[in-house]
VEXFI-489141 format. One record per residue (C-alpha): residue number from 1; residue in one letter; chain; z, x, y. Coordinates in steps of 0.02 Angstrom, whole numbers. Example, Ala and Ser with C-alpha at 12.3 -4.5 7.8 and 13.67 -1.06 7.14 Angstrom:
pos->1, code->A, unit->A, up->390, east->615, north->-225;
pos->2, code->S, unit->A, up->357, east->684, north->-53;
***
This chain:
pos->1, code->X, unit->A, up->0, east->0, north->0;
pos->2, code->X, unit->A, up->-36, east->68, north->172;
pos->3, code->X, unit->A, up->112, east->159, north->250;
pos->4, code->X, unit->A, up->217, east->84, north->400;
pos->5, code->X, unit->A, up->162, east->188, north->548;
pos->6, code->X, unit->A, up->299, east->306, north->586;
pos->7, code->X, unit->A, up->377, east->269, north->440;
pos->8, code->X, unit->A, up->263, east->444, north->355;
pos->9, code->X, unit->A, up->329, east->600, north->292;
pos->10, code->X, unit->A, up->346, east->776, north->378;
pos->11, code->X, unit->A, up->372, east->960, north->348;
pos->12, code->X, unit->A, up->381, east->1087, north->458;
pos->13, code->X, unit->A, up->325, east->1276, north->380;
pos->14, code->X, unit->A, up->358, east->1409, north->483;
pos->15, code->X, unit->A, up->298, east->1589, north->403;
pos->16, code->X, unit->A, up->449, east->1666, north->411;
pos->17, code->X, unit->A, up->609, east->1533, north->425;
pos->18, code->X, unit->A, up->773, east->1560, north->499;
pos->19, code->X, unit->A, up->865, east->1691, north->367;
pos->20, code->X, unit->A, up->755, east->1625, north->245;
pos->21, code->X, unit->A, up->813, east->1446, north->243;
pos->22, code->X, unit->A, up->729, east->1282, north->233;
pos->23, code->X, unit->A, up->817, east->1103, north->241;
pos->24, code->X, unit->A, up->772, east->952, north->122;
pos->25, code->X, unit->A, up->789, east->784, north->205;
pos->26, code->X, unit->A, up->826, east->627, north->111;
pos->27, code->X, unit->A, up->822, east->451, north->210;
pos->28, code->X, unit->A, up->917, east->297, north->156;
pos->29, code->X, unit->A, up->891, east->140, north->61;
pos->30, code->X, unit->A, up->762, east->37, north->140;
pos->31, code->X, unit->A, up->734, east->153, north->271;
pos->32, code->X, unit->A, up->602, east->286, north->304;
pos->33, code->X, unit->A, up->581, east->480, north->372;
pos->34, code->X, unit->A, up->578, east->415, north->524;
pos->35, code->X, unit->A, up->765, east->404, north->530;
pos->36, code->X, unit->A, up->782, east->600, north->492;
pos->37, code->X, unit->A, up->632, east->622, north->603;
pos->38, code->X, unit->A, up->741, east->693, north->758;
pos->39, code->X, unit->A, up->889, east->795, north->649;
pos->40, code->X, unit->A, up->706, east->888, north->571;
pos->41, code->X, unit->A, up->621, east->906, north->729;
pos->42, code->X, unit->A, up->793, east->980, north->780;
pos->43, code->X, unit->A, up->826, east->1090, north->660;
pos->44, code->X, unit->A, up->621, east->1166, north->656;
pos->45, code->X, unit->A, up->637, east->1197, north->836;
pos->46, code->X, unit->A, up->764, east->1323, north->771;
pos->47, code->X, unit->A, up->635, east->1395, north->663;
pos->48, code->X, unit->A, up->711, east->1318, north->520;
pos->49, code->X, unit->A, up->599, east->1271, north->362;
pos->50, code->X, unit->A, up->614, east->1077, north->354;
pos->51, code->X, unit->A, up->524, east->918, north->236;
pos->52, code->X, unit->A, up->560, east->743, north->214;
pos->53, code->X, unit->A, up->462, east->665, north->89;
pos->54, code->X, unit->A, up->444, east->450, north->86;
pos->55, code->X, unit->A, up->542, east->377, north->-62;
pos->56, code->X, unit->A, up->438, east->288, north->-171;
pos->57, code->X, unit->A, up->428, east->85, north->-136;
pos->58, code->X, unit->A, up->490, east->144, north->58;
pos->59, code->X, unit->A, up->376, east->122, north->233;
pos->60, code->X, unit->A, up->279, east->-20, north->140;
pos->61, code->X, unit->A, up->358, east->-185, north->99;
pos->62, code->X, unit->A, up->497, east->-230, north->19;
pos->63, code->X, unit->A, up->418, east->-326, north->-137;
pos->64, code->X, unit->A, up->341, east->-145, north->-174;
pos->65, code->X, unit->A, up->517, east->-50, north->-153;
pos->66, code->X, unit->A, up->593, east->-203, north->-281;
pos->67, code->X, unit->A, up->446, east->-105, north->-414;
pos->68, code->X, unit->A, up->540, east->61, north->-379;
pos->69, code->X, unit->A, up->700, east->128, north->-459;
pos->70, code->X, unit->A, up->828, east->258, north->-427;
pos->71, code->X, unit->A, up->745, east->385, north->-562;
pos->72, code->X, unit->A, up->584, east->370, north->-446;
pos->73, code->X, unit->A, up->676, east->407, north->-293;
pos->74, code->X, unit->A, up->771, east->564, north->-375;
pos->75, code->X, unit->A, up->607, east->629, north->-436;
pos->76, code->X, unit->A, up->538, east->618, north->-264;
pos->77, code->X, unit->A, up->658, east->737, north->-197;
pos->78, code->X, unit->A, up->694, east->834, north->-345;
pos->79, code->X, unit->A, up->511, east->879, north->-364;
pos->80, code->X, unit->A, up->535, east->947, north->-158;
pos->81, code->X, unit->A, up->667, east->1014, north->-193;
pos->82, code->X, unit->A, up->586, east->1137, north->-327;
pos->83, code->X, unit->A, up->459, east->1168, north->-209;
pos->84, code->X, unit->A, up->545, east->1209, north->-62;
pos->85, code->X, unit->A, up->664, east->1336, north->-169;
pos->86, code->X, unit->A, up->505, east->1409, north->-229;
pos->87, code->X, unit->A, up->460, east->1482, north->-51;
pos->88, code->X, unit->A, up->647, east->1486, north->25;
pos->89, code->X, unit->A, up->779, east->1595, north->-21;
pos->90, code->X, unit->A, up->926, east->1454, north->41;
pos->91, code->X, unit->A, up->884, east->1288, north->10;
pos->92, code->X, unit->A, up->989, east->1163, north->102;
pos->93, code->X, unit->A, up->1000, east->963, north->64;
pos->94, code->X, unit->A, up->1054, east->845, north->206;
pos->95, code->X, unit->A, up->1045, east->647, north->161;
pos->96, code->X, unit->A, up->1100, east->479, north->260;
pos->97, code->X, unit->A, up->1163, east->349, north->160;
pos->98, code->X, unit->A, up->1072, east->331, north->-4;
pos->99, code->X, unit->A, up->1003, east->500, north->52;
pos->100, code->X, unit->A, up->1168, east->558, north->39;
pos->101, code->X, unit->A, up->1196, east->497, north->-140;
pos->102, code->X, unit->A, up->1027, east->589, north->-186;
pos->103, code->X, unit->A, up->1072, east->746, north->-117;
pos->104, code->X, unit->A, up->1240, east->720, north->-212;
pos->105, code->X, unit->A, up->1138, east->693, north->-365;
pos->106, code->X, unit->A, up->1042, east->851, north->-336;
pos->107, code->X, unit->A, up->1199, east->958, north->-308;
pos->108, code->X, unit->A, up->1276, east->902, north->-479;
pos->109, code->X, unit->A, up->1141, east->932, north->-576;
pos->110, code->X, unit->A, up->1061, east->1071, north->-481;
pos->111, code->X, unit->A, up->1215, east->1179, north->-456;
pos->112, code->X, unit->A, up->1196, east->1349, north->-338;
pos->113, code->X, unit->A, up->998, east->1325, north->-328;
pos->114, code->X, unit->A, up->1072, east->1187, north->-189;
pos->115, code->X, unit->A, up->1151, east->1315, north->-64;
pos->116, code->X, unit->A, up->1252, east->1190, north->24;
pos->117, code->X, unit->A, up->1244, east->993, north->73;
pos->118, code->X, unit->A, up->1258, east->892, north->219;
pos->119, code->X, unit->A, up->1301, east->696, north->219;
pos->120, code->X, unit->A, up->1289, east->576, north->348;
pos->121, code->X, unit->A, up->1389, east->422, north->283;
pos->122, code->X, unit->A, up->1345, east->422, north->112;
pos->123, code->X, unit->A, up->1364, east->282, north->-19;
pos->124, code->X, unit->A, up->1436, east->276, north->-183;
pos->125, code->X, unit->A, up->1513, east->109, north->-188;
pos->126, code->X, unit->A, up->1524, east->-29, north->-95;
pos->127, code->X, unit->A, up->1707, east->-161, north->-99;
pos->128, code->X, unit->A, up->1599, east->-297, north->-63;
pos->129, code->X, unit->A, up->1654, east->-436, north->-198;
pos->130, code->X, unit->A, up->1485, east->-531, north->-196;
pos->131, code->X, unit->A, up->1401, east->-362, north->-255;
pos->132, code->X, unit->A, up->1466, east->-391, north->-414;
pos->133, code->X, unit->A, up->1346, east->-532, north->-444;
pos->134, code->X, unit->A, up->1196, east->-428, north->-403;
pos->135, code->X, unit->A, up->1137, east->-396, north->-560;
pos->136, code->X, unit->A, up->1125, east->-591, north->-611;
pos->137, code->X, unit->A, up->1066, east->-628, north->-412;
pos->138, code->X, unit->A, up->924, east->-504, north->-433;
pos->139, code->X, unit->A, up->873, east->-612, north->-575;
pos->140, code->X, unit->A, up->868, east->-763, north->-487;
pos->141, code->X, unit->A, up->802, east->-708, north->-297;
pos->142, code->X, unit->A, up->702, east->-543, north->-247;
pos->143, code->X, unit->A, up->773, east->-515, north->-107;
pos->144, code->X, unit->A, up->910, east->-573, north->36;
pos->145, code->X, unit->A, up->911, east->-524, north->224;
pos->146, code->X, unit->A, up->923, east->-341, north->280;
pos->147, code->X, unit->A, up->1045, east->-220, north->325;
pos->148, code->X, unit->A, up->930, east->-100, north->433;
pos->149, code->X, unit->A, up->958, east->-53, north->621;
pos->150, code->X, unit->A, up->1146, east->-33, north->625;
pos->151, code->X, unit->A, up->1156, east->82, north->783;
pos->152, code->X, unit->A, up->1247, east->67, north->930;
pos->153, code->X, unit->A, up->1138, east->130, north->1036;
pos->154, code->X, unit->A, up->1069, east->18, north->1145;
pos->155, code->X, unit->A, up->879, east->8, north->1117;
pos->156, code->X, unit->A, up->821, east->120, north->974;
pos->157, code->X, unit->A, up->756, east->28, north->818;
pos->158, code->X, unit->A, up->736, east->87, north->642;
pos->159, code->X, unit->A, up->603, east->78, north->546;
pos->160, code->X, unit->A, up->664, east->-3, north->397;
pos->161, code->X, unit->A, up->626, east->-198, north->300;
pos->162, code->X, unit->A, up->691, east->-360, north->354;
pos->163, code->X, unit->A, up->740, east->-404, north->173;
pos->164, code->X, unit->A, up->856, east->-312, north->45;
pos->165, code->X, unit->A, up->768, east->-305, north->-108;
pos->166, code->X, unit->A, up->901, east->-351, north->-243;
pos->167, code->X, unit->A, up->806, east->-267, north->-390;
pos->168, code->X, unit->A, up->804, east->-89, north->-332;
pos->169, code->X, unit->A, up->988, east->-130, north->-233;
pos->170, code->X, unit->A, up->1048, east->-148, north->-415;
pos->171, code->X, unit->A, up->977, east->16, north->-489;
pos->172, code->X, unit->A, up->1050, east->94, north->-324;
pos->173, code->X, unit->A, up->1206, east->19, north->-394;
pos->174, code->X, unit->A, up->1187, east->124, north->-560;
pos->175, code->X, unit->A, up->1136, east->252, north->-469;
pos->176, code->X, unit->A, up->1323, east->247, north->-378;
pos->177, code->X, unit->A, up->1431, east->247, north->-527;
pos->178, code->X, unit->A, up->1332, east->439, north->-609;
pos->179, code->X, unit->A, up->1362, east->499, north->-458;
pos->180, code->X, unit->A, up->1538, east->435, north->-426;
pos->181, code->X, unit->A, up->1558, east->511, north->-610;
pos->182, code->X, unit->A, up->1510, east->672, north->-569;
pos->183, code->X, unit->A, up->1582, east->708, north->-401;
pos->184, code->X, unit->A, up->1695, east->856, north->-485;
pos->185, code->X, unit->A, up->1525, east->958, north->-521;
pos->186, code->X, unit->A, up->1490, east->947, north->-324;
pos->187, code->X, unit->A, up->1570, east->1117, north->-269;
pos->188, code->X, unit->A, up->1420, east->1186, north->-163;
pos->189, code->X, unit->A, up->1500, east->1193, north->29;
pos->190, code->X, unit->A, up->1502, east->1029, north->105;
pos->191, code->X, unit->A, up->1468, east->961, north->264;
pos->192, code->X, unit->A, up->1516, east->775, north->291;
pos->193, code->X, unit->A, up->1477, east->669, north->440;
pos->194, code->X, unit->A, up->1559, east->482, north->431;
pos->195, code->X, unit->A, up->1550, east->340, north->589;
pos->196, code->X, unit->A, up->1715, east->259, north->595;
pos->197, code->X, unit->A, up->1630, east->103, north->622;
pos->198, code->X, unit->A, up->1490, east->73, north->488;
pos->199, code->X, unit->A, up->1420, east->-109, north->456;
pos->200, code->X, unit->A, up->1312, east->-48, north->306;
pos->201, code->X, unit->A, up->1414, east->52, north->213;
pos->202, code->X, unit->A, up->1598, east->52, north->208;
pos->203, code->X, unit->A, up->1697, east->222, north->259;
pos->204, code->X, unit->A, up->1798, east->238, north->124;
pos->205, code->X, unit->A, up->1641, east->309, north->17;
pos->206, code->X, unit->A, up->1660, east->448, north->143;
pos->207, code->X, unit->A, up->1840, east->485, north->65;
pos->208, code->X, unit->A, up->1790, east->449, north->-104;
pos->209, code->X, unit->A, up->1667, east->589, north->-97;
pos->210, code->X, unit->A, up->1768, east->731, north->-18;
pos->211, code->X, unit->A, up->1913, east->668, north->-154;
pos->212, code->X, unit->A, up->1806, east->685, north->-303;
pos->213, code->X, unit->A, up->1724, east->843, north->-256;
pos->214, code->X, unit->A, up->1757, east->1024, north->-304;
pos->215, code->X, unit->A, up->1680, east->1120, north->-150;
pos->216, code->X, unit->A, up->1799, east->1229, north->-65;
pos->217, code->X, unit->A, up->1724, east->1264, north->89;
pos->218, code->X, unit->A, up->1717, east->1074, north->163;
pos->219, code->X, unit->A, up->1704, east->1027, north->363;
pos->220, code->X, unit->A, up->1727, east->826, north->391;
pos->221, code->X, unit->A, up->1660, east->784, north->573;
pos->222, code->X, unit->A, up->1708, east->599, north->607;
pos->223, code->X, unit->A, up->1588, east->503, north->709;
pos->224, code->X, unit->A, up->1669, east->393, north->839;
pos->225, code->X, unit->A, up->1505, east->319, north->946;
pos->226, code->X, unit->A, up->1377, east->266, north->811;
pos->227, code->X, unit->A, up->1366, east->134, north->682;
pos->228, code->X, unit->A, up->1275, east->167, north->495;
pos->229, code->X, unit->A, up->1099, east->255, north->564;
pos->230, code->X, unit->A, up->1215, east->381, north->620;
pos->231, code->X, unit->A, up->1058, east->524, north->659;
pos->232, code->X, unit->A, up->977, east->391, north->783;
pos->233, code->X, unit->A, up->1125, east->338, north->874;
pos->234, code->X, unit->A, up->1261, east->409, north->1015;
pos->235, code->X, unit->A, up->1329, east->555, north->894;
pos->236, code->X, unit->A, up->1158, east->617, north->850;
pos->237, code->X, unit->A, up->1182, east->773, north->945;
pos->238, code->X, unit->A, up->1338, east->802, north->866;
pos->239, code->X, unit->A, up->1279, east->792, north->687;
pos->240, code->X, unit->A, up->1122, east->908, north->750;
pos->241, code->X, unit->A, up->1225, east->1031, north->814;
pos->242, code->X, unit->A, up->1352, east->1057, north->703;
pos->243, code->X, unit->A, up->1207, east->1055, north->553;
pos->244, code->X, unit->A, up->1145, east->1203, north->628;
pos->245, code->X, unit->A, up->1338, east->1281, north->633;
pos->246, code->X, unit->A, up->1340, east->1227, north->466;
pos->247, code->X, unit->A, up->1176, east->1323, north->399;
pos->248, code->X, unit->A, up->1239, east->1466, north->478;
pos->249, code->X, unit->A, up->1415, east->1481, north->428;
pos->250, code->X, unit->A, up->1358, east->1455, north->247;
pos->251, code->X, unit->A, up->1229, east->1576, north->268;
pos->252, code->X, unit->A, up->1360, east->1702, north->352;
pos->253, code->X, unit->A, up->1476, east->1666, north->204;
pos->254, code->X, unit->A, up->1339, east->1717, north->75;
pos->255, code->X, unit->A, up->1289, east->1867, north->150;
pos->256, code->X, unit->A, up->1466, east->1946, north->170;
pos->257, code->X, unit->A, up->1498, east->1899, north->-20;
pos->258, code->X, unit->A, up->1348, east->1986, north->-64;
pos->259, code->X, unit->A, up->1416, east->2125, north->29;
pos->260, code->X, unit->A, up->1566, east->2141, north->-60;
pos->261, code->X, unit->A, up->1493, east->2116, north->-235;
pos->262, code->X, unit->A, up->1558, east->1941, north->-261;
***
């Protein structure tokens, strides 16, 4: 189906990145690249290597993201991911929302070839009681209304669908509990970024992740002027700027080690 415009995917290649290090992107449910769009254009100004492909069944319509699955979506950026670390010496993941539990999925299963992570308010469950019923709901109706655009900002839009398709919501939902499962094999260092106001997902996932991981060099930044779509809203610059503090402190960390033969 033809592609939402804006909604596309984007690298940015430099021939020599930063210390060697590219960043892989991964947007949210429903959502699109265009929602990373400004953290990448951020981070390749800094002559960082950066891509962030298009989940499959996203930037089309939501009857074709109901066809799609979590597998499909893991693919998608595990199949960058192996590219990127085939050129780049660090390779970085940073996800929003369901981009977050991707990027959590990579870092259990992908161990140090994931050089550290960065999540802006991920999800991994959701307290909601009717979500309980989805997988009988998804049975009975594709789809409900949406939960895109939650951003305080005054003005910006996301590019995202109008419905929630309940079909892929409930492999998302399978998706959760793996990862939830696995949160002890996370131990790469960790940035997280949470709103304290979030309409789309709850911020206790934000403290179930940094419970359940393993990663001992962890920096929480708590977001205080920006709803869910965190990276197009009033703390934007914050999570762009301490990214980049991030990237470099890691980096920094791995050099000295190397150093000293640990």
């Amino acid at each position: 189906m033809p592609v939402i415009p804006g909604a596309e995917p984007f690298a940015h290649s430099p021939a020599e990145a930063t210390d060697g290090i590219a960043v892989l992107l991964c947007h949210g449910f429903t959502g699109t690249p265009q929602s990373m769009r400004p953290w990448g254009e951020y981070l390749a100004k800094r002559g960082y290597a950066v891509s962030c492909p298009r989940l499959p069944g996203h930037g089309t319509s939501w009857q074709e993201c109901n066809r799609s699955r979590w597998p499909d979506w893991y693919e998608c950026v595990r199949a960058e991911l192996a590219a990127l670390r085939g050129k780049y010496a660090e390779v970085y993941v940073f996800g929003q929302s369901m981009g977050g539990t991707l990027t959590l999925r990579l870092a259990q299963q992908y161990g140090p070839l994931v050089s550290g992570i960065a999540l802006v308010n991920p999800s991994v469950l959701t307290t909601r009681l009717d979500a309980k019923l989805l997988p009988v709901a998804s049975r009975l109706v594709p789809s409900l209304a949406g939960i895109a655009g939650d951003i305080a900002k005054p003005g910006v839009r996301e590019l995202s669908y109008d419905r929630l398709p309940l079909r892929a919501a409930t492999s998302l939902a399978r998706l959760w509990r793996l990862v939830r499962r696995d949160l002890p094999l996370v131990t790469q260092p960790l940035l997280m970024l949470h709103s304290t106001v979030d309409h789309v997902v709850e911020p206790v996932n934000a403290q179930v992740v940094l419970d359940g991981v393993r990663s001992t060099m962890v920096t929480e930044v708590t977001l205080t002027d920006s709803f869910h779509v965190a990276t197009m809203d009033n703390d934007a610059p914050t999570i762009f700027a301490k990214s980049v503090e991030f990237l470099r402190a890691v980096h920094a960390e791995r050099a000295t080690a190397v150093a000293e033969g640990r």
